[in-house]
C-alpha positions as CSV (number, residue, x, y, z in Angstrom):
1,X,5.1,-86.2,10.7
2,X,1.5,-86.8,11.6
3,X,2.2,-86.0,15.8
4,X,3.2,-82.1,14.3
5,X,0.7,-82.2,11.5
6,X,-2.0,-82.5,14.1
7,X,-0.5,-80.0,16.7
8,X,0.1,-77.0,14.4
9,X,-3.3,-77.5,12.9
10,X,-5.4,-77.6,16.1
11,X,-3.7,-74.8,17.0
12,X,-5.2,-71.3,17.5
13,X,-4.2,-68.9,14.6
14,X,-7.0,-66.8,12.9
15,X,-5.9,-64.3,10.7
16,X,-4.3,-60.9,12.4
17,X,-3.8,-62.7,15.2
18,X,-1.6,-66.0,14.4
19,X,0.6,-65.5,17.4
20,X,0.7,-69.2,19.0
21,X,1.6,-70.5,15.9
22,X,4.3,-68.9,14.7
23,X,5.7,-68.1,18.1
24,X,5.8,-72.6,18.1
25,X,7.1,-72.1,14.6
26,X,9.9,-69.9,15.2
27,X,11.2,-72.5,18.0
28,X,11.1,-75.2,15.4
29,X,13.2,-73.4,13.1
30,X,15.6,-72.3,15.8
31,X,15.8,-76.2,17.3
32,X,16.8,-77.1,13.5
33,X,19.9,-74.8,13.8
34,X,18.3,-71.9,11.9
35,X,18.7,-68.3,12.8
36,X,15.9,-67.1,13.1
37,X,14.0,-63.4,13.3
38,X,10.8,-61.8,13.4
39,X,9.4,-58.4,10.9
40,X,7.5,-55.9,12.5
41,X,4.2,-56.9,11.5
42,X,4.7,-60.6,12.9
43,X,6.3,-62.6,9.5
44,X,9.3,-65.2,11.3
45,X,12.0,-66.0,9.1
46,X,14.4,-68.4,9.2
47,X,17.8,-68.7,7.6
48,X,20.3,-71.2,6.8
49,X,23.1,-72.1,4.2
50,X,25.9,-69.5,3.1
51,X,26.6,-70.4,-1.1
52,X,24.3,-69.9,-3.5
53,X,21.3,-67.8,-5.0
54,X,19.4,-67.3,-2.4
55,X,15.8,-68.9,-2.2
56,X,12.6,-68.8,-0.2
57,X,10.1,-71.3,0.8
58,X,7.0,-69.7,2.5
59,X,3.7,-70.8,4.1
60,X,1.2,-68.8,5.8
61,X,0.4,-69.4,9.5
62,X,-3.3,-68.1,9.5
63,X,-6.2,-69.7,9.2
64,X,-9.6,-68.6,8.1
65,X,-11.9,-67.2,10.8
66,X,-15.4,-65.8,11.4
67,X,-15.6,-62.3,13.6
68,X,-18.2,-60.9,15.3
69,X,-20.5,-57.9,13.7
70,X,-22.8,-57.3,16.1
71,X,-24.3,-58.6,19.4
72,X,-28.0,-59.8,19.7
73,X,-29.8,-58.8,22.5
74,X,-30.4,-62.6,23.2
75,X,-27.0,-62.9,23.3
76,X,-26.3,-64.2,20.0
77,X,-23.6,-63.9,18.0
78,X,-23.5,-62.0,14.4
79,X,-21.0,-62.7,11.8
80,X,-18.5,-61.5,9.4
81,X,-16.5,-63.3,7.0
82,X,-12.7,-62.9,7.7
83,X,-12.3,-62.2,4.5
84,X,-13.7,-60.8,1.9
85,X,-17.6,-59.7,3.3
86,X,-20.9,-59.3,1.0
87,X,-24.7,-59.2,2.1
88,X,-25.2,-62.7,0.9
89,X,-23.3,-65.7,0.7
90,X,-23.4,-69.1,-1.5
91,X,-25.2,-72.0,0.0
92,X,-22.1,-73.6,-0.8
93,X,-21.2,-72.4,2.2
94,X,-24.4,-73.5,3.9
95,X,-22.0,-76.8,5.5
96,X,-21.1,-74.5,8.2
97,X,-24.4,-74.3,9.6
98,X,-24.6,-76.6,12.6
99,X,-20.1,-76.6,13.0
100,X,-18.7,-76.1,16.2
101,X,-16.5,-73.0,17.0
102,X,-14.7,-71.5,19.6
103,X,-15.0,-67.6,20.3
104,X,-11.9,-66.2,21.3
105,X,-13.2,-63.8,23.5
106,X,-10.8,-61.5,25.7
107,X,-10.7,-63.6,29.1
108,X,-10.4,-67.1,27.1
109,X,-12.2,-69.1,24.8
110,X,-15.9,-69.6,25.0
111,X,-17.4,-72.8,23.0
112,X,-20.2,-72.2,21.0
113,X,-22.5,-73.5,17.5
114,X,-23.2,-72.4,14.5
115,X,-26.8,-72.1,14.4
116,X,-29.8,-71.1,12.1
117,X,-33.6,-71.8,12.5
118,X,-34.5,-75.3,11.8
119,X,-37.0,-78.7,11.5
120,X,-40.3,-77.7,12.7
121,X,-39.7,-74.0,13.8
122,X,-38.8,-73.4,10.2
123,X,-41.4,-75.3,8.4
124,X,-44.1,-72.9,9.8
125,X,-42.5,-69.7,11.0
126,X,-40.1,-68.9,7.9
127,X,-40.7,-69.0,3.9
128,X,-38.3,-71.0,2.3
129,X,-34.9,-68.9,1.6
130,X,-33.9,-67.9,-2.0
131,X,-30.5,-66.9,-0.8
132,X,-28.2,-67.2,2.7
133,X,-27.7,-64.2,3.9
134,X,-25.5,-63.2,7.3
135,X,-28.8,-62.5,8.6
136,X,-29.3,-66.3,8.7
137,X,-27.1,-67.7,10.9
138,X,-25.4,-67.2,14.1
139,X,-23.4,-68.6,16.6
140,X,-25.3,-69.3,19.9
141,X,-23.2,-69.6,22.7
142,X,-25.8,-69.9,25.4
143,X,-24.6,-66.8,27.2
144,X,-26.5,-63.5,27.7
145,X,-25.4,-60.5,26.2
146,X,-24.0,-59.3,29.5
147,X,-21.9,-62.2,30.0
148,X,-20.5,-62.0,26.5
149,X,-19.3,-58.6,26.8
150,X,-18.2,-58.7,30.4
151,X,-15.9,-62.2,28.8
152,X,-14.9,-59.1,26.5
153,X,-16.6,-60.2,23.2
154,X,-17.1,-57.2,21.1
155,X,-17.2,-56.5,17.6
156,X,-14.2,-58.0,15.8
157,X,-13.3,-60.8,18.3
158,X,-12.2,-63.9,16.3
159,X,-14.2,-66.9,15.6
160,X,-12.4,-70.3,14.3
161,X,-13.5,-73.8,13.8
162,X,-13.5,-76.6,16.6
163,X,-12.2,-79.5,15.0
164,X,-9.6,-81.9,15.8
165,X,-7.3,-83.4,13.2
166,X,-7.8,-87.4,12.4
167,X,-6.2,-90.2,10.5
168,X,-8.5,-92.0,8.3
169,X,-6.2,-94.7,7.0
170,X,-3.3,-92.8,5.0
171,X,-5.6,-89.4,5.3
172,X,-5.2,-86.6,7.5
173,X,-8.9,-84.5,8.1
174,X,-9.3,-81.2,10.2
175,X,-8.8,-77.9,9.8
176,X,-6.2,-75.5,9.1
177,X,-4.5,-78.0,6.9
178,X,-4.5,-74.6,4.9
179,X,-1.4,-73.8,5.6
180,X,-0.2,-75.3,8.8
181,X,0.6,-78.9,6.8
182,X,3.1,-76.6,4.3
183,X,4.5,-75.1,7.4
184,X,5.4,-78.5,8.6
185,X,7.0,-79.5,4.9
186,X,9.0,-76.4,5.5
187,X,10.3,-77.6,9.1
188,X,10.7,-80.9,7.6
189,X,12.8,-79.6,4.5
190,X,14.5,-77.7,7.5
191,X,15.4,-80.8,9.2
192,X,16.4,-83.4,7.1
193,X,18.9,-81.2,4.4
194,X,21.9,-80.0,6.5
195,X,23.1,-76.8,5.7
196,X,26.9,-78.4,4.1
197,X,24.2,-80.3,1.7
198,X,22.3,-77.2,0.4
199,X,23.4,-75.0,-2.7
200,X,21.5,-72.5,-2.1
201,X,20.8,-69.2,0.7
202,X,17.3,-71.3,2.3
203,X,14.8,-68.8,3.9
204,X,11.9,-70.4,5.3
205,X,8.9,-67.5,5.7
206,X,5.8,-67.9,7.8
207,X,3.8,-65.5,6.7
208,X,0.9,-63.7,8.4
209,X,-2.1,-62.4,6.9
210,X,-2.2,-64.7,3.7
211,X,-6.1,-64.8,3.4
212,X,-6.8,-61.2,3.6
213,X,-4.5,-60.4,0.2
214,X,-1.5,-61.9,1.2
215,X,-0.7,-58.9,3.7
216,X,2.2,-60.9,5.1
217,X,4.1,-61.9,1.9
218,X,3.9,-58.3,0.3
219,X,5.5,-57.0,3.8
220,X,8.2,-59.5,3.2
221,X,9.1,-59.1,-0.6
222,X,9.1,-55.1,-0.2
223,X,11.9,-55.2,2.3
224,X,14.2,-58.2,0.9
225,X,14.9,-59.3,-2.2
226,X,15.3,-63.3,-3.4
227,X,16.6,-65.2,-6.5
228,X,13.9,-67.6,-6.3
229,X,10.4,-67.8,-4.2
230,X,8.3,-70.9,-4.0
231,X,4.8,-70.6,-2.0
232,X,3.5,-74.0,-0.4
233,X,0.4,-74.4,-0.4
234,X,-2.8,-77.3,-0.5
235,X,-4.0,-77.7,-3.8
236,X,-7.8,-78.8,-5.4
237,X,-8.6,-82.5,-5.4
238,X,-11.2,-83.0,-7.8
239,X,-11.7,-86.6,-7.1
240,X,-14.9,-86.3,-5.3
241,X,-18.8,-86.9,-7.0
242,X,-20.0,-83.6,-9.1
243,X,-16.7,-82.3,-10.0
244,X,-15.8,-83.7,-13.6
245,X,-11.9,-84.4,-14.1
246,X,-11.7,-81.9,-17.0
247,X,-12.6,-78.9,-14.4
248,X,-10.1,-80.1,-11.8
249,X,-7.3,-83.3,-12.6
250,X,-6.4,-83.8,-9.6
251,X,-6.5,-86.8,-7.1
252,X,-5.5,-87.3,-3.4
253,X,-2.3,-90.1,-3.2
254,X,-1.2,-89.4,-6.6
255,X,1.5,-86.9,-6.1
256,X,2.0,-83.3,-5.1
257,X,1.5,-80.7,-7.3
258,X,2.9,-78.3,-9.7
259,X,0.9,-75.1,-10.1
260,X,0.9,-73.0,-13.0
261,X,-1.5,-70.0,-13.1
262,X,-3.7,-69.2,-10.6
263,X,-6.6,-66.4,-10.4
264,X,-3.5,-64.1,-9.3
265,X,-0.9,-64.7,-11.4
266,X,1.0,-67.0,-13.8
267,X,4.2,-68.4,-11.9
268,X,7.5,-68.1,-13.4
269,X,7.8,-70.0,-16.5
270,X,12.1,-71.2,-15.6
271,X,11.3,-71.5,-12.1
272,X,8.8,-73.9,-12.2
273,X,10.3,-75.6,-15.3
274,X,13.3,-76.2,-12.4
275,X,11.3,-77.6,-10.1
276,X,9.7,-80.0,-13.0
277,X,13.4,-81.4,-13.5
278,X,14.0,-81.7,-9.7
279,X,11.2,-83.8,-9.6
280,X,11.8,-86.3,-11.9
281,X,15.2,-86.7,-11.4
282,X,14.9,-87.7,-7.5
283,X,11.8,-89.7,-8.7
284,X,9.0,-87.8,-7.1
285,X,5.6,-88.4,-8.9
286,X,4.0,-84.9,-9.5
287,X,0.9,-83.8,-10.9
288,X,-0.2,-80.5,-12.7
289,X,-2.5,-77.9,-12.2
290,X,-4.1,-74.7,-13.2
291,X,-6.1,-73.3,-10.8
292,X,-9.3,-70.7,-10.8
293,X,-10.9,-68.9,-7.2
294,X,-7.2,-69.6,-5.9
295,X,-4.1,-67.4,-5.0
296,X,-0.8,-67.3,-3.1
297,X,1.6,-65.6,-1.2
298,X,3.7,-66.0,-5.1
299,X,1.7,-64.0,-6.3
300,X,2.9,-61.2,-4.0
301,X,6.4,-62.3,-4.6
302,X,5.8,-61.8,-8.0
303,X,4.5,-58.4,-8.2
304,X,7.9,-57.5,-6.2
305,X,10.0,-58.6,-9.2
306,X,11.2,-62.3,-7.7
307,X,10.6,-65.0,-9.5
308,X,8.2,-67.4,-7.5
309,X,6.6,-70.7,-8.3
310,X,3.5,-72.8,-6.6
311,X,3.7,-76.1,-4.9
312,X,1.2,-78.0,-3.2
313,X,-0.3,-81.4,-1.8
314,X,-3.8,-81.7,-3.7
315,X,-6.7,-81.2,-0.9
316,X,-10.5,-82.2,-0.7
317,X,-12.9,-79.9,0.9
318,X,-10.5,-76.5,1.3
319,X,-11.3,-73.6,3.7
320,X,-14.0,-76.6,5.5
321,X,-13.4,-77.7,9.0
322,X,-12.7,-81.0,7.4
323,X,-10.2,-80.6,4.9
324,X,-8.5,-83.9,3.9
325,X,-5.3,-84.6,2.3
326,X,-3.3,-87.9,2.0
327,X,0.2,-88.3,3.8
328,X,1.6,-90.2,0.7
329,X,1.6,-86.6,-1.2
330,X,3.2,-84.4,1.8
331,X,5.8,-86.7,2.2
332,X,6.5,-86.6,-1.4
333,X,6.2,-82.5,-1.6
334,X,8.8,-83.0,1.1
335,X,11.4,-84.8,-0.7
336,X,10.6,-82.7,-3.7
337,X,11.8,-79.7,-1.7
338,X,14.7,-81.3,-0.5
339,X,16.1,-82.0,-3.4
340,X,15.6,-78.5,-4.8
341,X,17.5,-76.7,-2.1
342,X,20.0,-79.5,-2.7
343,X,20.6,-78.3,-5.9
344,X,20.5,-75.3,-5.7
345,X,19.1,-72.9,-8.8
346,X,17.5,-70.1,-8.1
């Protein structure tokens, strides 16, 4: 699982334009002996099994991105968030100072940095900084503004991470593990239950537009209705130093992870009671969460009137170009999902 863990996450998918991704998506699905289609604004579904309530399992295919604001004269690069955009921002978010991107300018991708005065430039010429600002970073590229804009950069050209995806032991780090590893449970849950085996009308949904306020899934739950929607997601591993284990319970390799509330919604009390009993009786090892500065495409589900429910492998370091997760807890979201459809409630 690893070999497709790392392709789909590597791959190039910033929001409003996750093209490569769900165009390899779609071909998964199909090779699996799903039927699959696309919606209008870029959502691929696929569809398999023929008795039963009928339930969906969706993932998003984009990825967090940076885009361009404004060129410098020097040729530098200003930012805007990809989602939502303020004057300031947290020096929480100070770690992607110095990160590696690509700019996915018009006639191909143009490598650049992440950069912000520093060392002995900023010891003299600069007070110290009471907040970050979007005024104090940038991404130098070492092009001229001519060159940018005749590579067509221009205001609103995407900007993701460059970061490939590792194995550390029984870890996987990079990017986009938000929400190209639930894309691959999906494909997996696709693959190993054949469609005599399922109870249940399956959908798989790769959704577009999930970080932006879950454009995708709204699209998708105005225009079909389902007896059951489950979001896959990563989750919040609090087992790191500063976070205390009565803010977040969580730990990497001790399970997947039942969600239920998060700053969008409380998930469907039955539903996710369901999914508690599927769990323990194929003797899958889950933990339970309630999360805060967190949503999903359920939530969108919800507000259409299906019943939807949050699952998810717990994740250090989320929306980072070095999110981690541990293998032992995808597989086991895997089988978790397998023997769900298998049964069959919606």
């Amino acid at each position: 699982m690893f070999n497709l863990i790392k392709e789909l996450t590597e791959m190039i998918g910033p929001v409003g334009q996750e093209g490569p991704v769900l165009d390899r998506i779609e071909d998964l699905w199909r090779e699996a002996g799903a039927q699959t289609e696309r919606t209008r604004i870029g959502n691929v579904l696929a569809r398999v099994g023929d008795q039963g309530p009928k339930v969906l399992l969706v993932a998003h295919a984009d990825e967090l991105c940076f885009l361009v604001r404004a060129i410098h004269p020097g040729g530098f690069l200003w930012l805007a968030n990809g989602q939502g955009w303020m004057q300031t921002t947290s020096f929480r978010n100070a770690f992607t100072i110095g990160q590696r991107v690509r700019v996915l300018a018009r006639a191909g991708e143009i490598p650049g940095v992440i950069a912000t005065v520093t060392g002995h430039l900023a010891t003299f010429a600069l007070p110290e900084p009471s907040a970050l600002t979007w005024r104090d970073f940038w991404v130098d590229t070492g092009l001229s503004r001519a060159e940018l804009i005749a590579r067509g950069v221009t205001p609103g050209t995407r900007i993701i991470w460059e970061a490939t995806t590792e194995q550390f032991g029984d870890h996987v780090v990079g990017k986009a593990l938000d929400d190209r590893v639930p894309l691959v449970i999906a494909t997996e849950v696709l693959r190993r239950v054949p469609a005599h085996q399922l109870n249940c009308r399956l959908t798989l949904a790769c959704s577009v537009q999930e970080e932006i306020g879950l454009i995708g899934a709204s699209a998708l739950s105005a225009r079909e209705e389902y007896d059951a929607g489950i979001a896959i997601e990563v989750g919040l591993a609090g087992d790191i130093p500063g976070v205390a284990d009565d803010m977040m319970p969580l730990a990497l390799g001790a399970g997947p992870v039942l969600v239920h509330k998060d700053s969008l919604v409380h998930y469907d009390h039955s539903l996710t009671s369901r999914l508690e009993s599927a769990a323990r009786e194929a003797g899958v090892s889950i933990q339970h969460a309630v999360f805060g500065s967190f949503g999903s495409d359920g939530a969108a589900l919800m507000k259409a009137d299906i019943p939807a429910a949050l699952v998810a492998f717990p994740t250090r370091y989320t929306h980072t170009p070095f999110e981690m997760a541990h293998l032992r807890d995808i597989e086991a979201l895997v089988e978790w999902l397998c023997a769900f459809v298998k049964k069959g409630e919606g």
